[in-house]
PyMOL commands that place a pseudoatom at each C-alpha (Angstrom):
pseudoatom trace, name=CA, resn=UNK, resi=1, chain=A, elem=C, hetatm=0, pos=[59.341, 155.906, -78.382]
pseudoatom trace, name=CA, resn=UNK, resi=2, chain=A, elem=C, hetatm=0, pos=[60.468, 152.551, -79.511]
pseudoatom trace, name=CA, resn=UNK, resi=3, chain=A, elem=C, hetatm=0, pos=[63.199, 152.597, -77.222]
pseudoatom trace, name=CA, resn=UNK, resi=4, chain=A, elem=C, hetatm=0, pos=[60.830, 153.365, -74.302]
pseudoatom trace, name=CA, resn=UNK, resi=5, chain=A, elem=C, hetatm=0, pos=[60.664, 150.487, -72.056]
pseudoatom trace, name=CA, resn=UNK, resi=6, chain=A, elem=C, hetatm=0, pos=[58.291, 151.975, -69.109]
pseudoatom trace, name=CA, resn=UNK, resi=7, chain=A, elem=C, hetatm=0, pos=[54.899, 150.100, -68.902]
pseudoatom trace, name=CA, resn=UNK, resi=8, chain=A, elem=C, hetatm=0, pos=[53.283, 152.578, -71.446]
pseudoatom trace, name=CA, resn=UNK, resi=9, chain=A, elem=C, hetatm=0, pos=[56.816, 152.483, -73.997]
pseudoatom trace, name=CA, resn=UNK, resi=10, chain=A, elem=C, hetatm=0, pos=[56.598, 151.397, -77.812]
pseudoatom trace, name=CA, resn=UNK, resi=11, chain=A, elem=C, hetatm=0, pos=[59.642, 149.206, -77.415]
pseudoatom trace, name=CA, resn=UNK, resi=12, chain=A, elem=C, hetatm=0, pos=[57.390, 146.432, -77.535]
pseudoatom trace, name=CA, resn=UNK, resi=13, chain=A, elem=C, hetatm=0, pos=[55.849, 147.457, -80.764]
pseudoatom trace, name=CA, resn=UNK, resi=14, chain=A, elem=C, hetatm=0, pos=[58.196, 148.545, -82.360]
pseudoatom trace, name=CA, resn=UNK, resi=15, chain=A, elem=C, hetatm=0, pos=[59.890, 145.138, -81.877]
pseudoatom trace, name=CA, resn=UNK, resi=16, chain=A, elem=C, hetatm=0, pos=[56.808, 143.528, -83.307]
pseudoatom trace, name=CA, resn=UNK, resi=17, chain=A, elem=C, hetatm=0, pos=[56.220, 145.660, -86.398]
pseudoatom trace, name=CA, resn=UNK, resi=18, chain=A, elem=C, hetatm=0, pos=[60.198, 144.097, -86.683]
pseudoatom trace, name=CA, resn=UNK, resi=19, chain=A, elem=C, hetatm=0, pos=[59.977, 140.688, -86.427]
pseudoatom trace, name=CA, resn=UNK, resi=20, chain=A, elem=C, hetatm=0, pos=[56.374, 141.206, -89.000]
pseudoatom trace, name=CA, resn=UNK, resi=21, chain=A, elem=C, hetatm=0, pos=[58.617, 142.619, -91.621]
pseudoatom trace, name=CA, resn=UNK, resi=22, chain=A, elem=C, hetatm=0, pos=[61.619, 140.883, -91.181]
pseudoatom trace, name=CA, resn=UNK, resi=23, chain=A, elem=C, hetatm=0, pos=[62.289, 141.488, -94.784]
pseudoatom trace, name=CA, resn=UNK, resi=24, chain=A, elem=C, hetatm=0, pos=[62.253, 145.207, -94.751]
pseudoatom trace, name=CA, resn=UNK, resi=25, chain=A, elem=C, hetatm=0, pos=[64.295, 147.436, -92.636]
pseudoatom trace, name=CA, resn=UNK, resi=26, chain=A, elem=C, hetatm=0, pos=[61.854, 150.097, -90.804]
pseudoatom trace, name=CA, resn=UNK, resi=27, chain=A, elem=C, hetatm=0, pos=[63.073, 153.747, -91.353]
pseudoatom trace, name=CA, resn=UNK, resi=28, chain=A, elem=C, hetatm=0, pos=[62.549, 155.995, -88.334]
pseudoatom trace, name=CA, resn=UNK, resi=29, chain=A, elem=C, hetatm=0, pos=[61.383, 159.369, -89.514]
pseudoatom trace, name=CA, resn=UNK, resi=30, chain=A, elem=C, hetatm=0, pos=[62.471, 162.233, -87.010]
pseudoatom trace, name=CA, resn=UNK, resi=31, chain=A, elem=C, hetatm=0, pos=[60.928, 164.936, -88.927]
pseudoatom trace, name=CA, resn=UNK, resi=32, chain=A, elem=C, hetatm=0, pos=[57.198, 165.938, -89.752]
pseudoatom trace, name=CA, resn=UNK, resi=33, chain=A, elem=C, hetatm=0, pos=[55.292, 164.465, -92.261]
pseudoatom trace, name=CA, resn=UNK, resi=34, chain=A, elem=C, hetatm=0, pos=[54.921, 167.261, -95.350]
pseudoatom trace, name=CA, resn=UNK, resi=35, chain=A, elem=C, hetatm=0, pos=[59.292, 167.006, -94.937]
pseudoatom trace, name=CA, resn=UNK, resi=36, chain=A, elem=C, hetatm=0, pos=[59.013, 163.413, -95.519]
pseudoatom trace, name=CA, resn=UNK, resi=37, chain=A, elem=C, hetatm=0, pos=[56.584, 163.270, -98.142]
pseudoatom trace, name=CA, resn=UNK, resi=38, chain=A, elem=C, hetatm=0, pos=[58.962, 165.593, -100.584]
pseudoatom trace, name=CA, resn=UNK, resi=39, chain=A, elem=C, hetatm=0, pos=[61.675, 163.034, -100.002]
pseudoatom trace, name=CA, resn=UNK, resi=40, chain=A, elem=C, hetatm=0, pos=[59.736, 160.375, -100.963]
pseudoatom trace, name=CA, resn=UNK, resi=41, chain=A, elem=C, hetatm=0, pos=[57.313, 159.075, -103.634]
pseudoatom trace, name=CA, resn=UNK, resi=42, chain=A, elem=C, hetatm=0, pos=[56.324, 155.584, -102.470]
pseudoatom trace, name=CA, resn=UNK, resi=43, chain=A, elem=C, hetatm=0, pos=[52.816, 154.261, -103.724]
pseudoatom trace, name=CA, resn=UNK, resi=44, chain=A, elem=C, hetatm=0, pos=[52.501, 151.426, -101.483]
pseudoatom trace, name=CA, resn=UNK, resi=45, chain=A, elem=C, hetatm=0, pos=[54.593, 151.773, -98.227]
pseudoatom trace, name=CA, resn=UNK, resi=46, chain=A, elem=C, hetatm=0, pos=[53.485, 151.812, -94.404]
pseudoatom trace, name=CA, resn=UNK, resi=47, chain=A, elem=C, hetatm=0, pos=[53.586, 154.528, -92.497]
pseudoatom trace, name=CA, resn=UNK, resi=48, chain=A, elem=C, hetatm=0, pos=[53.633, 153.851, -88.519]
pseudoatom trace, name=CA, resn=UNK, resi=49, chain=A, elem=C, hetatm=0, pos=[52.968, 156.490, -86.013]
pseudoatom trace, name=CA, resn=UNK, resi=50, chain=A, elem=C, hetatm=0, pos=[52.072, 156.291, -82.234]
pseudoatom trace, name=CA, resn=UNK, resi=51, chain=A, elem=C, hetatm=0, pos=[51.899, 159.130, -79.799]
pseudoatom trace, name=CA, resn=UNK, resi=52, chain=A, elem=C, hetatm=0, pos=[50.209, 160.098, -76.656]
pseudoatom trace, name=CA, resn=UNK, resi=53, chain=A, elem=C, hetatm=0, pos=[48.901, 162.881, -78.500]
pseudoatom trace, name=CA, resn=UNK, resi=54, chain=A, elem=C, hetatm=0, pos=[48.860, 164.069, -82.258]
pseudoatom trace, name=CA, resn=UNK, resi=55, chain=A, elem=C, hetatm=0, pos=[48.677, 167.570, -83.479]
pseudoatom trace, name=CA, resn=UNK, resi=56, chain=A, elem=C, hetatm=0, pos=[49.580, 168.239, -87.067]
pseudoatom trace, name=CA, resn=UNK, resi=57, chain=A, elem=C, hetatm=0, pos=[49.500, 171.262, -88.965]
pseudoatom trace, name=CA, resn=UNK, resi=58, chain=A, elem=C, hetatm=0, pos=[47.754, 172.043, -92.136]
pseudoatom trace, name=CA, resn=UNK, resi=59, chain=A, elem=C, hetatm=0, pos=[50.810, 171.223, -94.425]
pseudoatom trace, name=CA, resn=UNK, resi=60, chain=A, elem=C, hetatm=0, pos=[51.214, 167.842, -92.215]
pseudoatom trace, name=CA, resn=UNK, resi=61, chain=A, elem=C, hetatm=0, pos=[47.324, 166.972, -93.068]
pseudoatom trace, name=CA, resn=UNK, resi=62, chain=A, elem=C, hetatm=0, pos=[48.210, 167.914, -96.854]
pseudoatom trace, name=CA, resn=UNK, resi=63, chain=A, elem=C, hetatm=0, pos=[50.973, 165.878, -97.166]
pseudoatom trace, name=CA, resn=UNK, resi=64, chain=A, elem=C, hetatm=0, pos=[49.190, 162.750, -95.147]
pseudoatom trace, name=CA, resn=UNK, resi=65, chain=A, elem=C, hetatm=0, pos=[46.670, 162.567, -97.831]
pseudoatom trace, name=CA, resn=UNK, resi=66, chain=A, elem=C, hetatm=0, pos=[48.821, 163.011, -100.428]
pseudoatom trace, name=CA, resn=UNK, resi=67, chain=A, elem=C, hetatm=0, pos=[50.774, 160.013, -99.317]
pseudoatom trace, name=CA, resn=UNK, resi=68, chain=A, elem=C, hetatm=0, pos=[47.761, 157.795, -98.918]
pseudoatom trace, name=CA, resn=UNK, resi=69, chain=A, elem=C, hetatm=0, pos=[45.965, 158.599, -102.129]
pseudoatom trace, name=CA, resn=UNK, resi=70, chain=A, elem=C, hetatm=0, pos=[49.359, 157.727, -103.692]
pseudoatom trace, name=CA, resn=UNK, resi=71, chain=A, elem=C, hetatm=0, pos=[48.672, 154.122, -102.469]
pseudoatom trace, name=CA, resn=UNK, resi=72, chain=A, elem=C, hetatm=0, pos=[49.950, 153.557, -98.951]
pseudoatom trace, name=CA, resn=UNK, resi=73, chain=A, elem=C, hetatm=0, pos=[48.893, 152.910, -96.188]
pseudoatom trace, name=CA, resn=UNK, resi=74, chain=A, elem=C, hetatm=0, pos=[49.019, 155.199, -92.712]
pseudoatom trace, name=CA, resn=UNK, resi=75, chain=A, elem=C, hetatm=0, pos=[48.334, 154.057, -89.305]
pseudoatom trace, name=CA, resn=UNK, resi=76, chain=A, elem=C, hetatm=0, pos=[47.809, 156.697, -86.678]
pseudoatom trace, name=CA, resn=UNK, resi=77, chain=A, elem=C, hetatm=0, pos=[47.252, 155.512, -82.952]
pseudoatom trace, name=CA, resn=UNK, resi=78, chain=A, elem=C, hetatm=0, pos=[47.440, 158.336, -80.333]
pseudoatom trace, name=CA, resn=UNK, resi=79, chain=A, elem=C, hetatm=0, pos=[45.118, 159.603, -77.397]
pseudoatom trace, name=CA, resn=UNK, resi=80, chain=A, elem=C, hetatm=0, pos=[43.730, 162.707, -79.103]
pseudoatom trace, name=CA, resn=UNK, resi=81, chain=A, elem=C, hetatm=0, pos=[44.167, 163.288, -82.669]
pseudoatom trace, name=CA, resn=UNK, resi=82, chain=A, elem=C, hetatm=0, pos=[44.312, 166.446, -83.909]
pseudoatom trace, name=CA, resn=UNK, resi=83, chain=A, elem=C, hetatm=0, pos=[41.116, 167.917, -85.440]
pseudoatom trace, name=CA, resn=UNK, resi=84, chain=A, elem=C, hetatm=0, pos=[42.739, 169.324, -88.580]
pseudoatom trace, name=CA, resn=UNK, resi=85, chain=A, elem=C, hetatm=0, pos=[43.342, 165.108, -89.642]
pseudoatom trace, name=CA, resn=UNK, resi=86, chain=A, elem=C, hetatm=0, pos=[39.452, 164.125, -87.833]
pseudoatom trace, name=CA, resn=UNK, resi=87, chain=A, elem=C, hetatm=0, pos=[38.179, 167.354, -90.099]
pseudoatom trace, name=CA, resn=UNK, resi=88, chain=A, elem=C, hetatm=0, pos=[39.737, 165.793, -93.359]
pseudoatom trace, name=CA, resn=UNK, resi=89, chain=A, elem=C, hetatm=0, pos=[38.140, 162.484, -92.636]
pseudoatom trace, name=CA, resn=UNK, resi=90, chain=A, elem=C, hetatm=0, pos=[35.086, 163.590, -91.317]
pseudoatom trace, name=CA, resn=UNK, resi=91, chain=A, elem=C, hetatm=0, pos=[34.652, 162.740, -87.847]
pseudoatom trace, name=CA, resn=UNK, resi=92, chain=A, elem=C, hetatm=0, pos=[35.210, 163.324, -84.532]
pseudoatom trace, name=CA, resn=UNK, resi=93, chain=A, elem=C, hetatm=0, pos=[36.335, 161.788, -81.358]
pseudoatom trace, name=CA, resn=UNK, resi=94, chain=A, elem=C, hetatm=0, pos=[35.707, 162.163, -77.615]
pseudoatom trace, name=CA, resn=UNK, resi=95, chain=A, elem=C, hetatm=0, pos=[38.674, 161.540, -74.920]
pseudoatom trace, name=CA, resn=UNK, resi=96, chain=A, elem=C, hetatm=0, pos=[38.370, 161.016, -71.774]
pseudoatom trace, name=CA, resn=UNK, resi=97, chain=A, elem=C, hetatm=0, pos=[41.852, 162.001, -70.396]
pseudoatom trace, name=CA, resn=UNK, resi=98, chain=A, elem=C, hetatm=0, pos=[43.924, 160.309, -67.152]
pseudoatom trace, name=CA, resn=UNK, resi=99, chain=A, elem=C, hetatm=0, pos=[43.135, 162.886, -64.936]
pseudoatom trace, name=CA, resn=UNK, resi=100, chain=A, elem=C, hetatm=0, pos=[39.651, 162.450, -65.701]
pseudoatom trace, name=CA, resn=UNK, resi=101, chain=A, elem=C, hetatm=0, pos=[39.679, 158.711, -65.169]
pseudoatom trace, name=CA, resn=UNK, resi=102, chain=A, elem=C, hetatm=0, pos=[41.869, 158.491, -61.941]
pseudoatom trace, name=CA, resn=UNK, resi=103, chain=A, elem=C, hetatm=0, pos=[39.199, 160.900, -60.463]
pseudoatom trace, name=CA, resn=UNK, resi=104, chain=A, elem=C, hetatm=0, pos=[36.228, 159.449, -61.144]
pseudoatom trace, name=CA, resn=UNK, resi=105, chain=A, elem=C, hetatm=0, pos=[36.906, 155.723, -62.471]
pseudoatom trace, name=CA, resn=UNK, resi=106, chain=A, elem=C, hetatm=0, pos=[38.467, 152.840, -60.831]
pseudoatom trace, name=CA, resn=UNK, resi=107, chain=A, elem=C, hetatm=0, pos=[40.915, 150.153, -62.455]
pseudoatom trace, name=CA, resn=UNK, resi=108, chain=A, elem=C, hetatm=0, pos=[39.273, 147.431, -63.477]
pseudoatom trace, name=CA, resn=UNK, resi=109, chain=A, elem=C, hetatm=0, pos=[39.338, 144.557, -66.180]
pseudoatom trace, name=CA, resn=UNK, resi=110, chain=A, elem=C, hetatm=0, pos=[39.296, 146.266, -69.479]
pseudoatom trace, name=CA, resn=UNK, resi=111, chain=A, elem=C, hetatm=0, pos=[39.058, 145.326, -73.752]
pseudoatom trace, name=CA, resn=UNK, resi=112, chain=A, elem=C, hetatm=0, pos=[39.599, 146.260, -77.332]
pseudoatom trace, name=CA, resn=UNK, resi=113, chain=A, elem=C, hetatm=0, pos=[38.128, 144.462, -79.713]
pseudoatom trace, name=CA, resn=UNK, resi=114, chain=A, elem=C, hetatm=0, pos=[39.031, 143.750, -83.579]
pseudoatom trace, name=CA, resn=UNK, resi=115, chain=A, elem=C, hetatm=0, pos=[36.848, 143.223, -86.118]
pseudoatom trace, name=CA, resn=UNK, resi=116, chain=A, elem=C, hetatm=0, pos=[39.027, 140.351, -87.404]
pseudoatom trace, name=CA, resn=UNK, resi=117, chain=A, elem=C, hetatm=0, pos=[38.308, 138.362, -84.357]
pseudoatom trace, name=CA, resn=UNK, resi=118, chain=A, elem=C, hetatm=0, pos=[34.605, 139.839, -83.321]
pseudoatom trace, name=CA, resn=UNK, resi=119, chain=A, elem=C, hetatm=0, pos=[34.591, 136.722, -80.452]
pseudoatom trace, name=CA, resn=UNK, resi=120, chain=A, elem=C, hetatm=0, pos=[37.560, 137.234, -78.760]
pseudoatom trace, name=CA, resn=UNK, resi=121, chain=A, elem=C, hetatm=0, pos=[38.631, 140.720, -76.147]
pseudoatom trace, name=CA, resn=UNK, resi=122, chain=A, elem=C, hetatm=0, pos=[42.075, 141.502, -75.653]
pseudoatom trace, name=CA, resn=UNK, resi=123, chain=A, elem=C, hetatm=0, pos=[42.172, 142.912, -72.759]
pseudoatom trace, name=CA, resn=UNK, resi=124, chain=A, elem=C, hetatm=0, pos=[43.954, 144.088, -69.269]
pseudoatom trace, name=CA, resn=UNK, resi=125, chain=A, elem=C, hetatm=0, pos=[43.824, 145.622, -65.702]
pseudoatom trace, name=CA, resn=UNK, resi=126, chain=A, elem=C, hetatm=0, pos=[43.755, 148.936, -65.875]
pseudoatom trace, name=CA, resn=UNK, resi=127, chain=A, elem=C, hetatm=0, pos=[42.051, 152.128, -66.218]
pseudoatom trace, name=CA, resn=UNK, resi=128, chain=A, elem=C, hetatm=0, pos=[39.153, 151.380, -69.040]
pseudoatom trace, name=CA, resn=UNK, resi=129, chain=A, elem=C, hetatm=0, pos=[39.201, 151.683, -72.200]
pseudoatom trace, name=CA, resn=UNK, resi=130, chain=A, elem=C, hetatm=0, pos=[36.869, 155.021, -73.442]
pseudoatom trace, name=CA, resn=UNK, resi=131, chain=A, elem=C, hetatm=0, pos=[38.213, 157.122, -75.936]
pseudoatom trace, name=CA, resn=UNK, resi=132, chain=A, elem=C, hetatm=0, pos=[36.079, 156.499, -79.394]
pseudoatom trace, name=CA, resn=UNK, resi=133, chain=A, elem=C, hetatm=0, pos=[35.064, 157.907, -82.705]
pseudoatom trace, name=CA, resn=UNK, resi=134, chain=A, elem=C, hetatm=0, pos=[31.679, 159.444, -83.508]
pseudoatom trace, name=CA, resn=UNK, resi=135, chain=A, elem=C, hetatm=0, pos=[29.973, 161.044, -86.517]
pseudoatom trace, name=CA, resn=UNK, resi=136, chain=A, elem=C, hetatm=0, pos=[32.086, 158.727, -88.660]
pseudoatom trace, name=CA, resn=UNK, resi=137, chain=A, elem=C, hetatm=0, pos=[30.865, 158.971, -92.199]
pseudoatom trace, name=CA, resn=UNK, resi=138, chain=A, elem=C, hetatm=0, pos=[29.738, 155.787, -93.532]
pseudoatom trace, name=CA, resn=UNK, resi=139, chain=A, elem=C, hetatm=0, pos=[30.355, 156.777, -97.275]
pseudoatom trace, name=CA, resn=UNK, resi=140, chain=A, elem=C, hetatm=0, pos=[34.315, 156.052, -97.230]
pseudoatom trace, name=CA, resn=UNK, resi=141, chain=A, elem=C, hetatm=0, pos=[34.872, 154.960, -93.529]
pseudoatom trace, name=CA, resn=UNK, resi=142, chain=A, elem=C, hetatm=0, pos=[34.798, 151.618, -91.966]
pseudoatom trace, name=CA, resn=UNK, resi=143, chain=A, elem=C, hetatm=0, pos=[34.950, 150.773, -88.308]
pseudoatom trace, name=CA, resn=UNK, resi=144, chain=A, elem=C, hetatm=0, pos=[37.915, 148.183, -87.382]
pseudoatom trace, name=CA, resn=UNK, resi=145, chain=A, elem=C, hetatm=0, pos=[37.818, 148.263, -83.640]
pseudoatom trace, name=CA, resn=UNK, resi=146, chain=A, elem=C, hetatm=0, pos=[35.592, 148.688, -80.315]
pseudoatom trace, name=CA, resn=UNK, resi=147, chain=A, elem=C, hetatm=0, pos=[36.035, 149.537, -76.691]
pseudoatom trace, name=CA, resn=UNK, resi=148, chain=A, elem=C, hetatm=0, pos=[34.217, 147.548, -73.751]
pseudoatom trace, name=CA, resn=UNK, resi=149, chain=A, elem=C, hetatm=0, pos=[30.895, 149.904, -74.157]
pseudoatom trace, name=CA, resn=UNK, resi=150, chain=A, elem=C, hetatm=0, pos=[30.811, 148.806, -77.877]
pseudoatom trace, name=CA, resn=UNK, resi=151, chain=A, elem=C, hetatm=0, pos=[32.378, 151.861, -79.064]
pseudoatom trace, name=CA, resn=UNK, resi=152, chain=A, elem=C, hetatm=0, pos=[34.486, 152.037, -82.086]
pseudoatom trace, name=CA, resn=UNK, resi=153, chain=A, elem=C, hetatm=0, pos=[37.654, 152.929, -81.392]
pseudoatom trace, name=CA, resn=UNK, resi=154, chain=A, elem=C, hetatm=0, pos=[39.542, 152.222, -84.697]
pseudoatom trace, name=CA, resn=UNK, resi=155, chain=A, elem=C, hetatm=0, pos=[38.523, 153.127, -88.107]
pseudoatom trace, name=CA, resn=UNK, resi=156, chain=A, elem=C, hetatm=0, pos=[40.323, 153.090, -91.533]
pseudoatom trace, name=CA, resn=UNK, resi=157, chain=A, elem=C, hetatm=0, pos=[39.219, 155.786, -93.753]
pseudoatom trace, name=CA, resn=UNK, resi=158, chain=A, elem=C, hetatm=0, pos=[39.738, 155.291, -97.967]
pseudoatom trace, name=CA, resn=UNK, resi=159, chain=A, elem=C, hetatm=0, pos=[41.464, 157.473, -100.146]
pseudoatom trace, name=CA, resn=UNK, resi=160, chain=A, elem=C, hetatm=0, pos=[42.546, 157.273, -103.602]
pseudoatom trace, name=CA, resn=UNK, resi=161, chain=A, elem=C, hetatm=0, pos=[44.743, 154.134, -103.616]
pseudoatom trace, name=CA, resn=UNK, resi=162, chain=A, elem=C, hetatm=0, pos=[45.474, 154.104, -100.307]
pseudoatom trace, name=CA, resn=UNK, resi=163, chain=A, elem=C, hetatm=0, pos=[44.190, 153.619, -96.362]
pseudoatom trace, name=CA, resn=UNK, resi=164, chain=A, elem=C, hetatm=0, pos=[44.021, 155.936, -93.395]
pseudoatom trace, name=CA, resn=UNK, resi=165, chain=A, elem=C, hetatm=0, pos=[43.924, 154.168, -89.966]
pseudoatom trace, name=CA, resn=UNK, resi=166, chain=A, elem=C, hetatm=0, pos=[43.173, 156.134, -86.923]
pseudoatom trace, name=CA, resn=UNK, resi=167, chain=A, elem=C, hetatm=0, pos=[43.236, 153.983, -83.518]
pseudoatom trace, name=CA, resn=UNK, resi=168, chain=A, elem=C, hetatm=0, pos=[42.594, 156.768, -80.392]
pseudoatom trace, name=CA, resn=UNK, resi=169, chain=A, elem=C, hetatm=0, pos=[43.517, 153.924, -77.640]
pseudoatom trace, name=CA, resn=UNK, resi=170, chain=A, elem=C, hetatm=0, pos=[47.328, 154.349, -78.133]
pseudoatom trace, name=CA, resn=UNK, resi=171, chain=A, elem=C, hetatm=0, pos=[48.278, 152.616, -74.617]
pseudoatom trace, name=CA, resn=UNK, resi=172, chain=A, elem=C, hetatm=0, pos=[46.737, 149.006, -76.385]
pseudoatom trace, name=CA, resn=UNK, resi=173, chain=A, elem=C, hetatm=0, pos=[49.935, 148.970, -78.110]
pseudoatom trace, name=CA, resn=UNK, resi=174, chain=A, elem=C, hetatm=0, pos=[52.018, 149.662, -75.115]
pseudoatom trace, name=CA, resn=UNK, resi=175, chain=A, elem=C, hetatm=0, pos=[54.440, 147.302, -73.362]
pseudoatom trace, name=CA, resn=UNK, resi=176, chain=A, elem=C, hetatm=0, pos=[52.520, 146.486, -70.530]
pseudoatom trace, name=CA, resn=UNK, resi=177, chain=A, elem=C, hetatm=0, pos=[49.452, 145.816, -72.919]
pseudoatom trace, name=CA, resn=UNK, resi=178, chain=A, elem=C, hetatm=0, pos=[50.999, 143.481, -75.899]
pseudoatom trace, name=CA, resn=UNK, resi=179, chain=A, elem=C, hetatm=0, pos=[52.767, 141.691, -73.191]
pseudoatom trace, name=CA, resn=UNK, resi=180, chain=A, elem=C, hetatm=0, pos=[49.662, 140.442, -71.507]
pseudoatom trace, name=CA, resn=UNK, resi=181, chain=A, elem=C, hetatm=0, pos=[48.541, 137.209, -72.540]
pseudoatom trace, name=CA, resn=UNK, resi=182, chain=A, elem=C, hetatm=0, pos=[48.348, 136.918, -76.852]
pseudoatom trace, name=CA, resn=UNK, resi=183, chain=A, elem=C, hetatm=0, pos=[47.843, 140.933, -76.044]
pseudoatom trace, name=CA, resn=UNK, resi=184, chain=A, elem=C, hetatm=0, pos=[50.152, 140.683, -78.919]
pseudoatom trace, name=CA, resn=UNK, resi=185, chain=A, elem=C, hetatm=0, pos=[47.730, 140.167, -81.838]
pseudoatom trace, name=CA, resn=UNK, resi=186, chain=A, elem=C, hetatm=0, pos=[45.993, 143.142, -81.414]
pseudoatom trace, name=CA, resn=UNK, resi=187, chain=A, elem=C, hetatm=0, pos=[48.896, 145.012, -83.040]
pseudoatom trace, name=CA, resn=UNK, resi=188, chain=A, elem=C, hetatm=0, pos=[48.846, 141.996, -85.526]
pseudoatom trace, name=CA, resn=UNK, resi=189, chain=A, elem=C, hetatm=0, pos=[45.259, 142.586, -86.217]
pseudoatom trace, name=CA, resn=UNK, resi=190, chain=A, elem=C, hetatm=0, pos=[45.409, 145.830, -86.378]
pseudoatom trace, name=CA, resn=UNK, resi=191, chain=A, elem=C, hetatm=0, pos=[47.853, 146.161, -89.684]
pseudoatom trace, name=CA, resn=UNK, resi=192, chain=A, elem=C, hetatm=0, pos=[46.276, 142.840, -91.279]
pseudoatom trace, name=CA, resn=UNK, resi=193, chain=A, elem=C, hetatm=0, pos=[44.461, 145.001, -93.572]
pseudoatom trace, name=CA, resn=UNK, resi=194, chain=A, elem=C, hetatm=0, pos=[47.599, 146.952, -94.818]
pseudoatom trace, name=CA, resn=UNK, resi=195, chain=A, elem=C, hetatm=0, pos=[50.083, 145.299, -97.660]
pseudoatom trace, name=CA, resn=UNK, resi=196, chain=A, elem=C, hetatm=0, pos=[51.811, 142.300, -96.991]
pseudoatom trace, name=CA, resn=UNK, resi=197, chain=A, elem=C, hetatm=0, pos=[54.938, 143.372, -98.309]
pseudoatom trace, name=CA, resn=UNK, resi=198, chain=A, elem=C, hetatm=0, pos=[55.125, 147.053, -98.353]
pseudoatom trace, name=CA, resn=UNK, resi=199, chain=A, elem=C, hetatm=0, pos=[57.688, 148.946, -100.453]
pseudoatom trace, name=CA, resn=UNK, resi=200, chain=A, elem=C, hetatm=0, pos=[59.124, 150.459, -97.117]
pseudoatom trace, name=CA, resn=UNK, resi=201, chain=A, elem=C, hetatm=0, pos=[58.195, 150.754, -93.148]
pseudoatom trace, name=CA, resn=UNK, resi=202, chain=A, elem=C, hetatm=0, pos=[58.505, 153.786, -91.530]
pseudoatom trace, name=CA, resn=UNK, resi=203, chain=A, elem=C, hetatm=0, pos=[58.452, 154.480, -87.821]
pseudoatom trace, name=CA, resn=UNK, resi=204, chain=A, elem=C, hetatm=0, pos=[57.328, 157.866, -86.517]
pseudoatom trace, name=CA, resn=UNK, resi=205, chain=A, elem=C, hetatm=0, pos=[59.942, 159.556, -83.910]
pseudoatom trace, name=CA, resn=UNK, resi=206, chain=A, elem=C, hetatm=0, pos=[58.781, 162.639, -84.881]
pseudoatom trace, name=CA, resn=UNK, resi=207, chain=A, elem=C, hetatm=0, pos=[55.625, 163.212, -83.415]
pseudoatom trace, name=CA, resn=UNK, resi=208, chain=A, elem=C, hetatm=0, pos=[55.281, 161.611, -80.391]
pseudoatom trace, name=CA, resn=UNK, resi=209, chain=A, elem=C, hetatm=0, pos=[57.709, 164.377, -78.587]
pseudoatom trace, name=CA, resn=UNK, resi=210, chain=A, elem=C, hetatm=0, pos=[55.212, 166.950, -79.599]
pseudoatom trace, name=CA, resn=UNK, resi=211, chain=A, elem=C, hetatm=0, pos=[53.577, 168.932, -76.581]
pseudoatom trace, name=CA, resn=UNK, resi=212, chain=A, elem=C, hetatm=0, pos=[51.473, 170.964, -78.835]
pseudoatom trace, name=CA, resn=UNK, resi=213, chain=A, elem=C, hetatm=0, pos=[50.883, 171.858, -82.568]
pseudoatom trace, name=CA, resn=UNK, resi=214, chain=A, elem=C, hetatm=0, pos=[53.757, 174.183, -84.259]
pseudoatom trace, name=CA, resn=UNK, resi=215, chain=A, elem=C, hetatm=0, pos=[52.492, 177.705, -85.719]
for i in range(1, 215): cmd.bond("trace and resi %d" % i, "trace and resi %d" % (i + 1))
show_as sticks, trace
zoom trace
């Protein structure tokens, strides 16, 4: 939630993705995606969602890619993404959750990397980094980002006019993460590749509440 200010909060972000498009006032969207899409028809907007987990349903998928073939651009970051979006793009993804990792992993010093800046690990103490992508298809997929064990952990997918960007390391945009150290450009990194000056922002307050998928 962008008004979330525990260590693993958006506020941070959300505050960011502000001051980045100063120019254009971000519209919170508190309803799912296929509700949004037949109130719109933007061709080259961004679309901003973060969650602890996604799940979607078959209309949400439709309308996703209807709204990125149209010419924008989505960003997705969240700790498991549903398969009904991985399906569409044609790949999967293997989580490892925080149960997992408390009970058999200890914190430590841990890094994303960005494509943009190959050199350079943004990074934090914590419980690693380990969630990533796999069987990505080459053909209309590119890999943006990597965990510690050099595996990708962001990926923007191309459609029609637009770009899909799935990140499944949601707690790199957290508070306690973009506050350490130029943490910061990470999140700057990570929406380089989207337009400059979109025709709107939207923030997602929609699906990060959801517990589990609807119907």
């Amino acid at each position: 939630s962008k008004n979330d200010t525990k260590p693993f909060g958006a506020e941070i972000a959300y505050r960011q993705i502000e001051s980045m498009y100063d120019g254009n006032f971000i519209q919170d969207k508190k309803q799912n995606f296929k509700e949004t899409w037949d109130n719109i028809s933007d061709t080259g907007s961004l679309y901003i969602c973060m969650a602890p987990k996604l799940f979607v349903t078959e209309e949400d998928v439709e309308a996703m890619m209807e709204f990125v073939q149209a010419g924008n651009n989505l960003l997705i970051s969240a700790g498991l993404i549903d398969e009904l979006l991985l399906d569409e793009v044609g790949c999967s993804a293997v989580y490892i959750s925080p149960a997992i990792e408390n009970a058999v992993g200890k914190m430590q010093n841990t890094a994303v990397l960005s494509v943009l800046q190959p050199e350079f690990k943004y990074g934090y103490y914590y419980y690693p980094f380990q969630n990533f992508f796999t069987n990505i298809d080459s053909t209309n997929t590119r890999v943006l980002g990597y965990n510690d064990d050099k595996r990708p952990n962001s990926i923007v997918y191309f459609y029609g006019k637009g770009w899909l960007y799935l990140q499944c390391e949601p707690r790199a945009f957290s508070n306690y993460f973009l506050l350490k150290d130029n943490n910061y450009q990470y999140l700057k990194n990570a929406v380089a590749f989207t337009t400059n000056e979109p025709q709107h922002v939207y923030w997602d307050d929609y699906y990060n509440k959801l517990k589990s998928r609807k119907n």
